[in-house]
VEXGU-873309 format. One line per 5 residues: their letters; for each residue x, y, z of N, C-alpha, C. Coordinates in steps of 0.05 Angstrom, whole numbers, plus 5000, padded with zeros to 4 digits. Example, Ala and Ser with C-alpha at 12.3 -4.5 7.8 and 13.67 -1.06 7.14 Angstrom:
% VEXGU-873309
AS	5264,4886,5156,5246,4910,5156,5264,4934,5156; 5257,4955,5142,5273,4979,5143,5258,5001,5157
% end
This chain:
% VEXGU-873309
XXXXX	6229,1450,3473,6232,1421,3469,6205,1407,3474; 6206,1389,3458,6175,1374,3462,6181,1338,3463; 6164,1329,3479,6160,1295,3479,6144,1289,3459; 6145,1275,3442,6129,1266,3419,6128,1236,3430; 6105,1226,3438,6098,1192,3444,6083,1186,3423
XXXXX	6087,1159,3403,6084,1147,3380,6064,1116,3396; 6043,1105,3382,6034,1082,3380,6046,1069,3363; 6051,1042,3356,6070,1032,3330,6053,1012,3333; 6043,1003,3303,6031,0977,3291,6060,0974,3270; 6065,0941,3270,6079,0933,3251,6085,0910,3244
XXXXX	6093,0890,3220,6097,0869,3213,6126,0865,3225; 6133,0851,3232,6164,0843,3235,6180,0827,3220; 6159,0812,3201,6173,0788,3188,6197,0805,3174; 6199,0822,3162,6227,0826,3145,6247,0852,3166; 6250,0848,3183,6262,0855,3202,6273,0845,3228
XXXXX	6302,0846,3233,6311,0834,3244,6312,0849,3284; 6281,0849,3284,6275,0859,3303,6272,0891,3307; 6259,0899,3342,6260,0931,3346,6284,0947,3339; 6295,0931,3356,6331,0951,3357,6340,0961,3342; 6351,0985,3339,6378,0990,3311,6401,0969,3327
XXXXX	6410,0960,3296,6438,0942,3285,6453,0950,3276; 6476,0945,3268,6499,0961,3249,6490,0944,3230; 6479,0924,3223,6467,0912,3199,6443,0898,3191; 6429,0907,3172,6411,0893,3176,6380,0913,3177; 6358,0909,3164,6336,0930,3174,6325,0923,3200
XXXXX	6309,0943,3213,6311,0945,3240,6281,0973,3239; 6266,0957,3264,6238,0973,3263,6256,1002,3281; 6271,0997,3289,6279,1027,3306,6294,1043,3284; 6305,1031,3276,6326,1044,3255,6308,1058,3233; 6288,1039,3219,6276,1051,3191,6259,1074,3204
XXXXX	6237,1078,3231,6222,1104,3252,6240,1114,3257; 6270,1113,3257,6293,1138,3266,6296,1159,3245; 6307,1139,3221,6316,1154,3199,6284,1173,3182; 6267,1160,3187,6246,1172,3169,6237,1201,3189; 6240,1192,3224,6235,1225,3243,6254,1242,3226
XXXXX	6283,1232,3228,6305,1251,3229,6298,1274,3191; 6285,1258,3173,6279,1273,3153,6254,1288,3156; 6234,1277,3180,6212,1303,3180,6225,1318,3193; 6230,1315,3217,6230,1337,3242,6262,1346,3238; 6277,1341,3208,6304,1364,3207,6332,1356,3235
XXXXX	6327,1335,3245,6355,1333,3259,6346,1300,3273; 6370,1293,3277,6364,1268,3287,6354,1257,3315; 6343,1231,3320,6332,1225,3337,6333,1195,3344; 6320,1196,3376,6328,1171,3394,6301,1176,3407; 6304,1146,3394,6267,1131,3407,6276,1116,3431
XXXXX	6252,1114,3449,6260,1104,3466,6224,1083,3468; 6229,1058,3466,6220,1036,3464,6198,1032,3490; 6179,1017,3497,6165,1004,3521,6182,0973,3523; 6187,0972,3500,6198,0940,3497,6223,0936,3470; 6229,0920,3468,6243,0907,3449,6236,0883,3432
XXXXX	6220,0877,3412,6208,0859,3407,6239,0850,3388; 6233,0821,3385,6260,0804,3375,6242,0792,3338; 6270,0788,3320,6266,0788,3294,6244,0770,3289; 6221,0775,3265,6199,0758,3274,6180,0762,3289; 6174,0781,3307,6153,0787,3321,6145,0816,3306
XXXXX	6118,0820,3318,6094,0841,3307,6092,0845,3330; 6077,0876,3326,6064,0896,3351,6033,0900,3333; 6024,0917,3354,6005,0927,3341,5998,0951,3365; 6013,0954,3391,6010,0971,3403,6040,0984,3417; 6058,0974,3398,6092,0982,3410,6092,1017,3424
XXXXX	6094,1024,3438,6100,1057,3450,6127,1068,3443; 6134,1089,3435,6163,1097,3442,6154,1128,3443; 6175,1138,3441,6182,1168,3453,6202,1182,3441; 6205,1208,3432,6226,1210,3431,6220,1248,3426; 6244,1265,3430,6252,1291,3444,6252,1306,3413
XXXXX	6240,1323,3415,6250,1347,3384,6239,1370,3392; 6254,1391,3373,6249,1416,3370,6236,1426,3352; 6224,1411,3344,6195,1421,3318,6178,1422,3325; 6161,1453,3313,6134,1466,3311,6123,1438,3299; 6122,1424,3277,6111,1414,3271,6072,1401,3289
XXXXX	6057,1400,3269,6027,1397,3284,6019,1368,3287; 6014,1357,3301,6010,1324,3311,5984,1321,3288; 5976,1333,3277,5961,1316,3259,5978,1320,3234; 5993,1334,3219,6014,1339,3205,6032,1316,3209; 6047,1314,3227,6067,1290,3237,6057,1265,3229
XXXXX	6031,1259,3243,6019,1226,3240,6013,1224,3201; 6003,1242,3191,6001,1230,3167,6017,1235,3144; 6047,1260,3147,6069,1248,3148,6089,1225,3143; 6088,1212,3165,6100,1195,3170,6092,1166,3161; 6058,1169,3165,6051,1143,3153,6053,1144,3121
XXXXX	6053,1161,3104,6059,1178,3082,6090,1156,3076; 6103,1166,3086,6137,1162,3082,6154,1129,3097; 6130,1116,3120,6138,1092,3129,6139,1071,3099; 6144,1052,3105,6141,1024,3087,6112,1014,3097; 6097,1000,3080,6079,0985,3079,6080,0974,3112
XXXXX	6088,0958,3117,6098,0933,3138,6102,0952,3169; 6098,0984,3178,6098,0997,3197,6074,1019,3182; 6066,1022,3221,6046,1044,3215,6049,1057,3238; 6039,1082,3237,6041,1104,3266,6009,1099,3268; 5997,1086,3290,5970,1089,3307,5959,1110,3319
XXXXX	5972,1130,3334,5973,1149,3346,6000,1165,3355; 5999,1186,3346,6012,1215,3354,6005,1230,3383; 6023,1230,3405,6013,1243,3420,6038,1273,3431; 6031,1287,3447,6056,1307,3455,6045,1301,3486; 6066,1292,3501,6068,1285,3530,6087,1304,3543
XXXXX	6092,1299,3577,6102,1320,3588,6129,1305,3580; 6151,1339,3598,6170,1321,3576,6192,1307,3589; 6171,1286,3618,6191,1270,3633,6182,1238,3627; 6161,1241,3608,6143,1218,3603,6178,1195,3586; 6174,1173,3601,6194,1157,3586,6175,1125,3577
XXXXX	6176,1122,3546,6158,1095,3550,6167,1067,3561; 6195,1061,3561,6203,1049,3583,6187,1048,3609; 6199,1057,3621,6204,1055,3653,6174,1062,3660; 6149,1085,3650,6125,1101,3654,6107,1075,3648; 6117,1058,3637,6097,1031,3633,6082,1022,3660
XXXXX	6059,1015,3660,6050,0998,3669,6047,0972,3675; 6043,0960,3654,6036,0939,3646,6039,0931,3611; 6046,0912,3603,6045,0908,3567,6028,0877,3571; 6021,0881,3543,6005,0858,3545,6014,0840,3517; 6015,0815,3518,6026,0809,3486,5999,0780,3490
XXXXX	6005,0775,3455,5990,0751,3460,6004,0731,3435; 5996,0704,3428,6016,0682,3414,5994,0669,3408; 6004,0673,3378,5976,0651,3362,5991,0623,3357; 5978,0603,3356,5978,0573,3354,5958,0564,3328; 5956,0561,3307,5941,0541,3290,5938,0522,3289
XXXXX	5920,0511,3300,5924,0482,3307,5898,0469,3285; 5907,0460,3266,5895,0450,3245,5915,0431,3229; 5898,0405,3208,5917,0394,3198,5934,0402,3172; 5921,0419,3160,5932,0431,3142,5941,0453,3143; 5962,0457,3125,5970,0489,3140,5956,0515,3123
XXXXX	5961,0532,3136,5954,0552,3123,5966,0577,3109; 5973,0581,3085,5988,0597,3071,5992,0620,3080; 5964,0638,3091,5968,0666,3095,5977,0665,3121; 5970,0648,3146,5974,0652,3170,5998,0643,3177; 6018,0631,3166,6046,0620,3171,6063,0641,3167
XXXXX	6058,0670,3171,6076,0687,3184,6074,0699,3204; 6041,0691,3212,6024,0708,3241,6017,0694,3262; 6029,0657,3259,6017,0640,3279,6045,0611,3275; 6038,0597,3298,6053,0582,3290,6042,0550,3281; 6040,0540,3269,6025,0513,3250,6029,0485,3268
XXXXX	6005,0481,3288,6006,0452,3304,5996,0438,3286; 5999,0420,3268,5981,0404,3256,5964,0373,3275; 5991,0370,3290,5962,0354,3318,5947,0365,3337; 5922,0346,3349,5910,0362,3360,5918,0365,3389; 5912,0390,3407,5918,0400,3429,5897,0392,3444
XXXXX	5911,0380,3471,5891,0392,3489,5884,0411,3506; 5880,0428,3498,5873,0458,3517,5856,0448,3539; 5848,0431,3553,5845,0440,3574,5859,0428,3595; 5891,0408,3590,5909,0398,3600,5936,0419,3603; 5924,0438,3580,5937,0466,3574,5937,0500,3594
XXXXX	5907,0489,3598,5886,0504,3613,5905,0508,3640; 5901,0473,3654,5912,0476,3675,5938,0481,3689; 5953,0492,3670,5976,0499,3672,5985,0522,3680; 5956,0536,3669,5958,0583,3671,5968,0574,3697; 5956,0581,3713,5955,0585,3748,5988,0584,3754
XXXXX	6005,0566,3740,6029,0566,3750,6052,0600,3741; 6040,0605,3723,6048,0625,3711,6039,0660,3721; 6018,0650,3737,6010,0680,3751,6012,0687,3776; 6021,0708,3782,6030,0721,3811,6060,0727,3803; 6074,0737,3825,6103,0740,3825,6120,0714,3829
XXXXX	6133,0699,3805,6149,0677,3808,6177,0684,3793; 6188,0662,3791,6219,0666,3783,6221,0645,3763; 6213,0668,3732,6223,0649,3703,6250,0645,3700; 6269,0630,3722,6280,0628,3707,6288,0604,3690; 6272,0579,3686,6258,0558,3669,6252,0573,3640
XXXXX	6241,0598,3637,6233,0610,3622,6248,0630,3607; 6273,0645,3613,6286,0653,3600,6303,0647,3576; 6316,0667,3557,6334,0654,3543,6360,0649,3554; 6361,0622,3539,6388,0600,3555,6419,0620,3550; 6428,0632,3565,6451,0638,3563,6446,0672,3573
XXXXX	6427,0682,3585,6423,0702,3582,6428,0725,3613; 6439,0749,3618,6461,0756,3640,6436,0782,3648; 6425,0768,3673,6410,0788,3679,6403,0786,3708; 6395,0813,3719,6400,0814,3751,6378,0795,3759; 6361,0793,3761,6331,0774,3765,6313,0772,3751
XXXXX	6304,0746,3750,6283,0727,3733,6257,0729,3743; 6255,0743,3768,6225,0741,3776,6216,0773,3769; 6196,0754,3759,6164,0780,3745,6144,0778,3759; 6122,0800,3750,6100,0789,3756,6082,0790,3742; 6067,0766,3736,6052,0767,3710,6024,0776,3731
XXXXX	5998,0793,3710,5979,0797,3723,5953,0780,3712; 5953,0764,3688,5944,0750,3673,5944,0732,3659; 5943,0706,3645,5947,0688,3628,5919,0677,3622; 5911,0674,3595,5893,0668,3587,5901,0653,3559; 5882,0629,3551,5885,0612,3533,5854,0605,3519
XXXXX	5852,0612,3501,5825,0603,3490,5827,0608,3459; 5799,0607,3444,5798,0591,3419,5796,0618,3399; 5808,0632,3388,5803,0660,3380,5778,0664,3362; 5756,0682,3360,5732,0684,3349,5732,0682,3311; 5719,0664,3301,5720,0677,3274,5735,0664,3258
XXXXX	5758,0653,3281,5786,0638,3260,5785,0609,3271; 5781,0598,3247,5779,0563,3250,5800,0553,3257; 5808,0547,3277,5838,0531,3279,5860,0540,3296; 5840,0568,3309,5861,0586,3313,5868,0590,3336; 5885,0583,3355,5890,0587,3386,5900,0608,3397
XXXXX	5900,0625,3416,5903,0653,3434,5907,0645,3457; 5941,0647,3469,5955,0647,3486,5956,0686,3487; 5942,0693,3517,5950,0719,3518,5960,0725,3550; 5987,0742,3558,5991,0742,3581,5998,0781,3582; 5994,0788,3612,5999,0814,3613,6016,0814,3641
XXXXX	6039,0831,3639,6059,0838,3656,6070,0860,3661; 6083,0860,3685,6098,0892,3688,6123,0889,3668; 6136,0862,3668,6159,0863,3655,6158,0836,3641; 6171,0834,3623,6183,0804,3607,6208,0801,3610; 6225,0777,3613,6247,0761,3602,6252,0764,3575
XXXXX	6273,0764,3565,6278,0756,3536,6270,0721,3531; 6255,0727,3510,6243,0696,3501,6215,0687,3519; 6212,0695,3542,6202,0689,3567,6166,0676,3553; 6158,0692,3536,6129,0685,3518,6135,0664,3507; 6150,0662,3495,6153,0646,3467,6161,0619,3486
XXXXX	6175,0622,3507,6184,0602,3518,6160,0591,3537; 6143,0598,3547,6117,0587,3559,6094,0581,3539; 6096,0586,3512,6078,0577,3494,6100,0548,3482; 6117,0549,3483,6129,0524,3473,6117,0499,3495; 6130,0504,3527,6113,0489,3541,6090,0476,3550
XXXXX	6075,0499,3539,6052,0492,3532,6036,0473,3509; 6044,0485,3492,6047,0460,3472,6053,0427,3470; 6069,0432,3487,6083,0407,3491,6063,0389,3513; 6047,0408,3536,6035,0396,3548,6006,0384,3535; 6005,0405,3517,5979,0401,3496,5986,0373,3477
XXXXX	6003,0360,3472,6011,0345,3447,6013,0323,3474; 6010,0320,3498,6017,0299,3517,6044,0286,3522; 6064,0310,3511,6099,0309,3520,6109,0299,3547; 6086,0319,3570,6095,0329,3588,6066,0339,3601; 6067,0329,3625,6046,0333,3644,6046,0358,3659
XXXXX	6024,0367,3662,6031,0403,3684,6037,0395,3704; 6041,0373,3720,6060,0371,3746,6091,0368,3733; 6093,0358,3714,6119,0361,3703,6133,0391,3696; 6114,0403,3687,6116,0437,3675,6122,0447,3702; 6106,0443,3732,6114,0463,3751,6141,0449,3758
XXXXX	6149,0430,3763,6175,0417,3768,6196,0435,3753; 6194,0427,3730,6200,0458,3707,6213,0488,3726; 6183,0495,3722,6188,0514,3740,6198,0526,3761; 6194,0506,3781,6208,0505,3809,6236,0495,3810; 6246,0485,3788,6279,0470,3784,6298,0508,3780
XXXXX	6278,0524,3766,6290,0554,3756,6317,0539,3747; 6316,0516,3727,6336,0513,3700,6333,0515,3670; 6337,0529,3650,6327,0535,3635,6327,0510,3611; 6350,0492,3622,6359,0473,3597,6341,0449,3606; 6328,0451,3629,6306,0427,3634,6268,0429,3615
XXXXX	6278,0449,3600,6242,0465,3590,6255,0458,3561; 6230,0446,3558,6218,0454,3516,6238,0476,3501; 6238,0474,3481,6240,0497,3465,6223,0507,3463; 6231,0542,3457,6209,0569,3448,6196,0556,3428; 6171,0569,3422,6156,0571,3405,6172,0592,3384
XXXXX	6161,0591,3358,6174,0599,3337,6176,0638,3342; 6187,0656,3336,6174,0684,3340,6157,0690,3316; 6143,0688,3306,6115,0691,3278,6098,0690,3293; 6092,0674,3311,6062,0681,3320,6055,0699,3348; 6077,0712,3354,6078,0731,3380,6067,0761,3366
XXXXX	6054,0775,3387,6047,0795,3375,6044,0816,3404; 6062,0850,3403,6059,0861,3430,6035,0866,3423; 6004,0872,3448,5985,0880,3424,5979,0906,3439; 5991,0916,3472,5987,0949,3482,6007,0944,3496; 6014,0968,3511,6025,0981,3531,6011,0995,3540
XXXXX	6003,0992,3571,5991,1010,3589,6000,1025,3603; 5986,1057,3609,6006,1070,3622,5990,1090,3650; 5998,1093,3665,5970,1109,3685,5973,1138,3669; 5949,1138,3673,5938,1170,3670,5951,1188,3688; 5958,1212,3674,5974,1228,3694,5956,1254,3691
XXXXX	5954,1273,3708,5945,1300,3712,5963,1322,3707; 5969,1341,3688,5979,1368,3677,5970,1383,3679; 5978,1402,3685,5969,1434,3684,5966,1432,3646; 5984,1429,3641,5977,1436,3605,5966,1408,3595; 5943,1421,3576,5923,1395,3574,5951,1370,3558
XXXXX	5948,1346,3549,5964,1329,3536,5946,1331,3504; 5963,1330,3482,5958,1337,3459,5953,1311,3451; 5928,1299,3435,5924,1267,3418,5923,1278,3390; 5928,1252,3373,5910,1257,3347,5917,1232,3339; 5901,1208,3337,5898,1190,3333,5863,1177,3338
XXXXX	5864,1153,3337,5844,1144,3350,5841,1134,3382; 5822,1132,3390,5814,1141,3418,5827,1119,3436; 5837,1118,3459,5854,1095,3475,5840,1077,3489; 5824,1061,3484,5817,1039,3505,5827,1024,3531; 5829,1024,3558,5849,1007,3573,5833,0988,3592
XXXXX	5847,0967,3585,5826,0957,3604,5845,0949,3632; 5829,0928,3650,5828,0935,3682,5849,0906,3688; 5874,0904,3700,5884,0873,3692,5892,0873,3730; 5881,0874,3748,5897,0871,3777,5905,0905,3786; 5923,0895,3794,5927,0923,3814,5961,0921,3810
XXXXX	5973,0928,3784,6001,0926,3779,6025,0940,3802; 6013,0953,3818,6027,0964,3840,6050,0969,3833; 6066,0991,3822,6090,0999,3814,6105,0991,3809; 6109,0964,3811,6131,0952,3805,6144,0958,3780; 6174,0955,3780,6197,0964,3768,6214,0938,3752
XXXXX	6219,0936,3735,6237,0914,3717,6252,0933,3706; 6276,0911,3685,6299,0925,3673,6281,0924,3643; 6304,0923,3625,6285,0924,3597,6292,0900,3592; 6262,0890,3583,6254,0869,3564,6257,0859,3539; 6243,0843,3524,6247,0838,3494,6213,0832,3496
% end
């Protein structure tokens, strides 16, 4: 038996999210059925996250168990061979075979584009979300700070949603002007764990503080109330994007098998083990 760990780049717009559905296309469902025709029997991925209908990756992780010789450079081009346009396999790896991309997470990192321009833009109105007034980022600025360390979203979650605890810990939040793209704003945060909505729902607030809705003493009030029906609406899901999953390096007696391109990680705090349920 072998662990096969997958990188996933992919569009989300015509998918009604990660998950398999009994209806409907589905980024888990279309990577199930296309394994189960290479590797000859069926299979169960197992996710770092759950991204919701409308959202993109570009660094999604999963996992999943088979009994094929098959050769990791064989597999990766394969598969990208047989995916749809709109998914891609990044990297092919063979891990030990207790590695789970769940729970083995470290840290994920996502980030949320904003266009803040008056006109809109044709190509980017599936990859960002369209402010046509202007923001103030740095009324915006002063808002990160509330959002980092161990607190309790529950201001930030989705409204109706049945879960043991709301407190995370984010290790990062950053907001600035993205390079290259005129108009273009970069909300990026990194965590051990997410809420469902929990991104989308701190870039809405944000916004709001940027358009002069709502003051950041108002936003921590927000916060510190932990009611979710007192906060903004989410931001749209089009402009969210997972963009890694980090994982510690582990030591094997048997080397770990790559064939992809090379892993970059960079350095975000000192995530200290911490443990969450699953996310979106």
């Amino acid at each position: 038996m072998r662990n096969i760990k997958l990188t996933i780049a992919y569009d989300g717009t015509n998918y009604l999210g990660w998950q398999r559905q009994k209806v409907g296309p589905t980024i888990q469902g279309v990577l199930e059925e296309t394994l189960a025709r290479l590797v000859g029997h069926k299979v169960k991925l197992r996710a770092a996250g759950r991204t919701d209908a409308g959202v993109h990756a570009l660094g999604q992780v999963a996992n999943f168990l088979t009994t094929s010789k098959m050769s990791l450079e064989d597999m990766h081009r394969a598969l990208n061979a047989l995916l749809p346009k709109d998914i891609a396999i990044v990297k092919v790896e063979e891990v030990p075979i207790k590695f789970n991309a769940q729970y083995d997470a470290k840290y994920k990192t996502y980030f949320y584009q904003i266009y803040n321009h008056p006109v809109r833009n044709p190509i980017w109105r599936l990859y960002s979300w369209w402010v046509p007034q202007k923001l103030d980022l740095e009324a915006m600025r002063a808002c990160l700070p509330l959002f980092v360390g161990k607190k309790d979203f529950a201001s930030f979650r989705k409204l109706g949603s049945d879960i043991k605890t709301t407190v995370r810990t984010v290790y990062r939040a950053e907001l600035k002007r993205a390079v290259g793209m005129a108009g273009m704003i970069r909300f990026e945060i990194s965590a051990r764990g997410f809420l469902r909505y929990m991104v989308r729902n701190i870039v809405g607030a944000l916004v709001w503080v940027g358009l002069g809705k709502m003051s950041p003493e108002e936003l921590a009030e927000i916060m510190e109330a932990k009611d979710r029906s007192l906060a903004p609406p989410p931001a749209p899901p089009q402009g969210l994007f997972l963009k890694e999953v980090v994982y510690e390096e582990r030591r094997s007696r048997r080397a770990k098998q790559t064939f992809g391109p090379s892993e970059g990680t960079q350095t975000i705090g000192d995530p200290g083990g911490e443990r969450q349920g699953q996310e979106s």
